[in-house]
N, C-alpha and C positions, 0 to 999 in steps of 0.2 A: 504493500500500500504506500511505501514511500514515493512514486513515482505521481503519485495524485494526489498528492499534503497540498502542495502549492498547484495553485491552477492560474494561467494569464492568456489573457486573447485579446485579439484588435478588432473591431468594427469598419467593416468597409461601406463607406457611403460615398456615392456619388465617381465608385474609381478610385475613390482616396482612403488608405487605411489609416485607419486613427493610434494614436499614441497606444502603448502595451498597458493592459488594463491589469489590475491584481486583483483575485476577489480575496476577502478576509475571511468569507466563512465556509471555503470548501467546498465541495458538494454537497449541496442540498435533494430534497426529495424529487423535485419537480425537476432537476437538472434528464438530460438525456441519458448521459452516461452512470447516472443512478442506478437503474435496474440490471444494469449487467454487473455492476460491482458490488450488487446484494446478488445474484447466482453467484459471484465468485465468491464469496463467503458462503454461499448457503453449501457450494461444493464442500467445504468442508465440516460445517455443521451433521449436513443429511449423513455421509458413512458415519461418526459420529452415535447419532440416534439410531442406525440401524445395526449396530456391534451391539448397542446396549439392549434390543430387542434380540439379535441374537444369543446373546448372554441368558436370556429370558429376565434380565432385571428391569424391563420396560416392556409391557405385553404389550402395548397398542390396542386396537380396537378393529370391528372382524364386520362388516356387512352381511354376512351369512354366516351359518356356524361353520361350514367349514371352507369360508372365504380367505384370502389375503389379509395379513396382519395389517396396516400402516397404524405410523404411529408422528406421519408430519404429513403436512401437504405447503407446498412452496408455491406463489403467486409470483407478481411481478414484481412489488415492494412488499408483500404481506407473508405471513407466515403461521400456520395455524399447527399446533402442537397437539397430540392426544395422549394425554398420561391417566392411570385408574385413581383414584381418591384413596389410596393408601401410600402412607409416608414412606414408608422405601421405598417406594417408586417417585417420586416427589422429593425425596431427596439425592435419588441420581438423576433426577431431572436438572437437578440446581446446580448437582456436580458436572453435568456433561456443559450446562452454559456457563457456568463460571472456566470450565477449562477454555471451551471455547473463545471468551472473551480475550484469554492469556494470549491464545496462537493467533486471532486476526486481530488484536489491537483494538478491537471495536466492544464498545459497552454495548450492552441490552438498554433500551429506552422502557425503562419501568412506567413511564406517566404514558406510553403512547399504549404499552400492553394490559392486558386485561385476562379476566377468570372468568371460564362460563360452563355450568357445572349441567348435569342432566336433574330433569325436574323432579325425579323422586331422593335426588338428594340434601340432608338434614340441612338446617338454617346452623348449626351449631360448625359442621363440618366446612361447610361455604365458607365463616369467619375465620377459621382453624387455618385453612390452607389456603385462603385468601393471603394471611398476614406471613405464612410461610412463603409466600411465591412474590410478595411484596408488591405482589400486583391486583389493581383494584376487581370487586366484583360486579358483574354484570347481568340482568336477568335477558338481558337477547345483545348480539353480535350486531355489528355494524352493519350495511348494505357494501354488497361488492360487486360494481357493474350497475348500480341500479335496483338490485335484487337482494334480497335478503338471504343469509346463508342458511338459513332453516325456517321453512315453511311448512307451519298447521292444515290443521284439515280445512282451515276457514282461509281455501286462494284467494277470494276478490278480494280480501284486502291485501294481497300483493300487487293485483292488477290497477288498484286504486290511483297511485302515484300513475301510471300509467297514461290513467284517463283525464288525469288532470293535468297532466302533461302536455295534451294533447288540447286538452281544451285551451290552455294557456297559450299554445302555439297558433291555434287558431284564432284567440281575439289578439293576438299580436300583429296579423295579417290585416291589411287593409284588403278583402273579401271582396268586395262591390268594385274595385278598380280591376280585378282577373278577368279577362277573357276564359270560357267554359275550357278551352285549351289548356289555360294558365291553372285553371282549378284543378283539373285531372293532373297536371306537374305535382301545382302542392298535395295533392290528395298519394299521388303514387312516392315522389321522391322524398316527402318532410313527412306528413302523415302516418306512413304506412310503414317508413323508419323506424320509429319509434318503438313499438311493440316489439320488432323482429327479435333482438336477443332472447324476450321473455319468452316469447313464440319457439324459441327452439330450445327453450330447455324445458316448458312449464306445457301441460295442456290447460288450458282457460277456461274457465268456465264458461257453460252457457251462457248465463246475464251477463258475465261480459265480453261477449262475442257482438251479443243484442246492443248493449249501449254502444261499443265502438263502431257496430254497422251505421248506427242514429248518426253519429259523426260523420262518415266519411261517404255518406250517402252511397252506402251498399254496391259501390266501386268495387269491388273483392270479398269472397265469400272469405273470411278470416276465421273460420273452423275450420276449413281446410288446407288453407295457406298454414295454418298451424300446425296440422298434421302433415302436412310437405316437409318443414323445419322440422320436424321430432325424426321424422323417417330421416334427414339425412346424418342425425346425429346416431339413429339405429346402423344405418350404412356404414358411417366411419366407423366404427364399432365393428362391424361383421370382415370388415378390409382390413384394419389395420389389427389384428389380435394381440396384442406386444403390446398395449398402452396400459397404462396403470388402471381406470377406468374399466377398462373390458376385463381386466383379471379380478377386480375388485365386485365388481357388481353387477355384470351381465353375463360370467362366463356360464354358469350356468345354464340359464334360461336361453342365450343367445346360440349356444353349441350345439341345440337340437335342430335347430332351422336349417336347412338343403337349400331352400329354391327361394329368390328373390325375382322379383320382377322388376326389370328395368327399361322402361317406355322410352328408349333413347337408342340410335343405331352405333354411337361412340362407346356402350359397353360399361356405364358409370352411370352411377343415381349421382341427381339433381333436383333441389326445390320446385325449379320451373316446369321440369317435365313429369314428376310427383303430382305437382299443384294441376297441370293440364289432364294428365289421368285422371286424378279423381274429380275434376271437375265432368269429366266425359262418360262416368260411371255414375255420375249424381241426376244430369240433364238427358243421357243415355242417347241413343241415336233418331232423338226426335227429328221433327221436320224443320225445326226452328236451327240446328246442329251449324248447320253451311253459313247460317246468317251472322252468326254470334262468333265465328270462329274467323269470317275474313273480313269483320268492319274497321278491324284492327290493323290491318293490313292495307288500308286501303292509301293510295297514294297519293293523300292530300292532306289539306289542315288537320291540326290536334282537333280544330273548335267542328268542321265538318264529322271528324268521326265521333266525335260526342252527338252532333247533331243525329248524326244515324242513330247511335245509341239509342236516343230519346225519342225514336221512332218507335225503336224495336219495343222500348215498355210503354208503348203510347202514351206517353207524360207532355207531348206537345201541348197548348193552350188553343185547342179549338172548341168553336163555337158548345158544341156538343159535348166537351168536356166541361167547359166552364160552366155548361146549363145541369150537369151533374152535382153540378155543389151552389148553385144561386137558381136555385128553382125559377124564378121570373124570366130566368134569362133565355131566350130566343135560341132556336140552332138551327135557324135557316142560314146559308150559307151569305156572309155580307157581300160577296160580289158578284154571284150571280142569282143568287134565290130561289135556285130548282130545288135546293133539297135540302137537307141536314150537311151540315160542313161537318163531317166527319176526317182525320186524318187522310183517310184514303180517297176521299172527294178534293181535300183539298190539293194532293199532291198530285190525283190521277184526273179524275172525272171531271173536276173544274175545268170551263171553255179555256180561260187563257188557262191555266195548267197545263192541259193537255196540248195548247198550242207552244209553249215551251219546247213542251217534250218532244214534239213531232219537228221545228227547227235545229233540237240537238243532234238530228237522224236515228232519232230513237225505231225500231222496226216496228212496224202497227201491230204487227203479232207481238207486240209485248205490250201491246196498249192495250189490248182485248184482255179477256176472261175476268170470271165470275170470283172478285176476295171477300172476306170479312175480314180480312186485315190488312194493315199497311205492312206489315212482315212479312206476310204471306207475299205480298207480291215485289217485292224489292229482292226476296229470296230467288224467286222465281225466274227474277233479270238474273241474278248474280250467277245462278246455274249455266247459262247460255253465253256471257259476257267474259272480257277476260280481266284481268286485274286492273289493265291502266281503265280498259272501257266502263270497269263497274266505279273507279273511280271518277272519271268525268260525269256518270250518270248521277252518281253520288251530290256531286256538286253542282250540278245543275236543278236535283231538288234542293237546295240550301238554297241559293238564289231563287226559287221561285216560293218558298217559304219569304224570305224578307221583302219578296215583292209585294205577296202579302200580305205581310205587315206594314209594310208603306201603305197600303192603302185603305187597311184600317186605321191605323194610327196618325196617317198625315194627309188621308183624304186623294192622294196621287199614286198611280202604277205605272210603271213602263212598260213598254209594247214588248213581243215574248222577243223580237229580235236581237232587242237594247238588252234584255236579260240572257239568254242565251250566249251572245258575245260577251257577256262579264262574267259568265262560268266558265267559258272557254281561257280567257285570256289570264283568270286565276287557275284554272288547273295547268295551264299552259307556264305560266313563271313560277309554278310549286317546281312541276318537271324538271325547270332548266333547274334552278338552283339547288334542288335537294338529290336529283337523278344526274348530275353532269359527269357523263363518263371522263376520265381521263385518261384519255389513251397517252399520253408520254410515261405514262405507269407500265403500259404492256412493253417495251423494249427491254433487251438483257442491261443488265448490268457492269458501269465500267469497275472493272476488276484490277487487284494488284499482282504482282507476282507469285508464279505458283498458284494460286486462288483457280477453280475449277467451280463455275455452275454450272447444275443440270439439271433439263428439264425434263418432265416424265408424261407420256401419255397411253392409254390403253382401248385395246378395238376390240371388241366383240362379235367372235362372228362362229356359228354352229357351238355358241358354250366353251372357247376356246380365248384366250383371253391375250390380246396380241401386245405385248409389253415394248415400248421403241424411249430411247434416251437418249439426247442430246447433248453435247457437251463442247462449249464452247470457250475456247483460249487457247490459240494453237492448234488444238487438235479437236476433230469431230467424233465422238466415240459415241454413235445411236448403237445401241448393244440390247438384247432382248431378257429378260430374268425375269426371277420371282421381285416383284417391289422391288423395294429401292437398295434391300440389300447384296443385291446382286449387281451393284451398278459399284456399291462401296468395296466389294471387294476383287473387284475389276481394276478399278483405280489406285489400288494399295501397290500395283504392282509398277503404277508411275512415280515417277518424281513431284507428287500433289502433294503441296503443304495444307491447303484449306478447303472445304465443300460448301458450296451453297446450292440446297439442295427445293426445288421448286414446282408441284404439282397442283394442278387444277382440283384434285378431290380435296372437299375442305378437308373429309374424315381423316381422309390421311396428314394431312397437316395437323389437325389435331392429335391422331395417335403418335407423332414424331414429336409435337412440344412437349405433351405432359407423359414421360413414363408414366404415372399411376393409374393410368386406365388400363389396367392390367386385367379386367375381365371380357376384352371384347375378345371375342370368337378366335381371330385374328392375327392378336398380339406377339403372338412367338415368331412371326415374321418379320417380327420387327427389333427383335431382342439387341440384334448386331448391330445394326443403326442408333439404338438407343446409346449403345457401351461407345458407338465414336460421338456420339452428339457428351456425351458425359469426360470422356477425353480431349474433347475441344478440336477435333478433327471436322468433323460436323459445325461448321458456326452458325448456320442461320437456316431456319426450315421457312416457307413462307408456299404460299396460294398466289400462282399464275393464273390468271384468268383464262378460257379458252379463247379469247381473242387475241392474247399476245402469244399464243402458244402453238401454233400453227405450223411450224416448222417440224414439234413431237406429233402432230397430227399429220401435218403430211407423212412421216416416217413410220407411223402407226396404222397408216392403211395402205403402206407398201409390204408392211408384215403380212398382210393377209395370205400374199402370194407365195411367202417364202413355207418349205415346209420342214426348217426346223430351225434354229437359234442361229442368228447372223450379226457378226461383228466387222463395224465397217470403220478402218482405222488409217485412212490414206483418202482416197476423193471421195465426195460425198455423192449421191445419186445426182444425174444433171437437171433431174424434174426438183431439185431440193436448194441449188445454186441460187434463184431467184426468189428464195424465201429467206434464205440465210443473210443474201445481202440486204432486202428491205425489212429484216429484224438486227439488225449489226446496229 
């Protein structure tokens, strides 16, 4: 610890460093380099406690009768101790921290620690061993995270701080100035924040699932976004067996289970894809399925896909709703007065509506048939339509929505043309600005010396799977293999210092970033790529588009012809000349 007595640093501002500062009190708690120089002590605390459990003069304490002993648990700055309430034990407790204090220099802070005994133990023994450990008594433990480190049978008031947390956040916001876009931000990024830790260690109760829905206006079913979070703390659990955690308090129960389900083609449980499962098993494969799953997707405003949203639960403010709750109120429709202005009059059956619709080249077969809902039939388009098309359709109900509202509210509509060209010309500058491809992204890469990228592509043809690689710097080596490992130890036999290694399949770019998805099907063909990406031979794994990658595609459907593994290490094919040089 001598090397951190004195601590001095300079402030750079503006380019210019400031004079050498001295602190006079050390590190403190809040400093960065705090928490790793309480592990470096605790390295020697922990064997320490765990000789004197071996010894059996410290028995620790068992989560099951015949679980793992502990008798410490180590946090970031925290440290929580477990000794039994008899003084031999209690007094090598005293002996192993006072030796302790000898070898790291560092005292025990008696005013910051504290005694917290089990409830069926005496008042008399509390006092007894209180004053023996000279640390004060406690009848409940601090919050750590937010969370209490022991919780009764009575949760909501854990969730409590929670809710008021949340409430706080939200009269902190000026509300009425958010765009319904900007409400879904706060409602998913600040909102919906909040709870997560609790959510993934705690199951919630009912009541407060119900009060947090009242909040966040039932944006997210948060019982089962809850149970997403618990499953992936089950998962890590099932993956990783070797953590203290899983030997202490799941080995049992968790050791029976064989078969997990994992709703994901990359081979690893996820909240996201958790949360999508069980929402698909709740809603199950109704008719409404296709509507609710691509509004989200759709390639325009935040404030437009809420708008569809508010379709989908018919919460719009038409006539006929509003006569649902003000009895007197009228549901003829205000602009033309054929009928009841129902949402789906408003958006379909209404004269200018439908004359919108027929200016966007909407097809009259999709203007026809018999709904009872505005779902029903915006589903309907969506099935026949393709993503950009369901989004311009999308937005051009939005525009003919506030046309309508212009002309109740301000007595004036514009002609469906003037509306039509302003659906057009906003989904039109979403496009550019949020879709702008950039193609200077699809050319290779200038490289240093020794440095070898390669790009990878594959043909399918009779279930036969035609593997072609390209390799640019110097030398052209399209060579055919299993993945990518066959490409890496082709090249070991060059003079390559460095690989950058580059395919269109995201999957596989994901199974080359994270070794730990070690459950997919797959993965053993990728063991030997992982061992150089982990020796730094491998430095960069990254996703080619197939637009810049054309050259493994030309080479990938020259494989078809060949009838067995072909390495081409001198001229390249001359149909392959004029791709090579407009990707260089």
């Amino acid at each position: 610890m001598r090397c951190v007595r004195s601590i001095r640093y300079m402030v750079k501002c503006n380019l210019m460093l400031s004079d050498i500062i001295i602190r006079e009190r050390g590190l403190r708690q809040g400093d960065p380099l705090s928490p790793y120089f309480f592990f470096k002590c605790m390295e020697v605390l922990s064997p320490m406690l765990i000789q004197a459990q071996n010894a059996n003069t410290i028995k620790g304490i068992r989560a099951s009768q015949n679980g793992l002993s502990i008798n410490h648990l180590f946090f970031a700055d925290d440290a929580i101790l477990f000794v039994r309430n008899k003084k031999s034990e209690v007094d090598e407790f005293m002996k192993i921290l006072m030796e302790f204090e000898k070898i790291s220099s560092q005292s025990i802070n008696l005013d910051k620690s504290m005694v917290y005994f089990s409830p069926n133990t005496p008042v008399s023994q509390r006092h007894y061993f209180g004053s023996l450990l000279k640390m004060k008594v406690v009848d409940k433990l601090d919050n750590y995270l937010g969370l209490p480190l022991i919780v009764g049978k009575k949760k909501s008031t854990v969730f409590k701080s929670i809710s008021n947390r949340i409430s706080s956040r939200m009269n902190s916001w000026s509300k009425r100035l958010l765009s319904y876009g900007g409400k879904e931000v706060f409602i998913k990024s600040v909102l919906q924040s909040i709870p997560t830790y609790a959510f993934s260690v705690f199951l919630a109760p009912k009541g407060v699932i119900e009060e947090l829905h009242s909040k966040i206006s039932r944006l997210w079913d948060l019982h089962l976004f809850n149970i997403a979070l618990l499953g992936r703390q089950v998962w890590r659990l099932i993956t990783y067996k070797d953590t203290l955690c899983y030997r202490v308090i799941l080995d049992a129960t968790i050791g029976a289970l064989k078969t997990w389900l994992v709703p994901q083609p990359h081979g690893y449980f996820t909240s996201k894809s958790a949360y999508s499962w069980l929402i698909l098993n709740k809603v199950g494969y109704g008719p409404h399925r296709f509507f609710w799953r691509n509004i989200w997707k759709l390639q325009t405003l935040p404030k437009i896909r809420i708008f569809c949203w508010r379709i989908g639960h018919e919460i719009l403010p038409t006539y006929k709703k509003i006569a649902a709750i003000r009895k007197e109120f009228k549901t003829d429709c205000p602009r033309c007065g054929a009928g009841e202005e129902t949402l789906l009059h408003a958006l379909k059956d209404c004269p200018i509506a439908r004359e919108i619709l027929v200016m966007g080249g909407i097809d009259s077969s999709l203007l026809e048939g018999n709904f009872t809902q505005c779902i029903d039939r915006i589903e309907e388009v969506m099935r026949v339509l393709d993503i950009k098309a369901i989004s311009d359709f999308i937005t051009t109900l939005w525009n003919s929505w506030n046309n309508r509202n212009n002309y109740i509210f301000r007595g004036k509509e514009d002609d469906a043309r003037v509306v039509w060209e302003r659906a057009r010309t906003l989904n039109d500058d979403f496009q550019e600005d949020e879709f702008w491809d950039d193609r200077e992204g699809f050319g290779w890469l200038v490289l240093g010396s020794g440095i070898v990228e390669i790009n990878t592509q594959a043909e399918w043809t009779d279930n036969v799977s035609m593997v072609n690689q390209i390799n640019k710097r110097d030398k052209d080596i399209p060579t055919m293999g299993h993945q990518i490992n066959e490409i890496c130890k082709l090249l070991k036999g060059f003079n390559v210092a460095k690989i950058i290694v580059e395919v269109d399949a995201l999957l596989v770019v994901r199974l080359l970033q994270r070794p730990y998805m070690h459950t997919h099907p797959f993965c053993y063909l990728l063991h030997d790529c992982w061992k150089l990406i982990e020796e730094g031979w491998v430095t960069m794994v990254r996703q080619r588009h197939r637009e810049g990658n054309f050259c493994a595609n030309h080479l990938a459907s020259l494989a078809q012809d060949l009838a067995a593994d072909s390495i081409v290490l001198s001229e390249p094919p001359p149909s392959l000349l004029p791709l090579l040089q407009a990707n260089a």
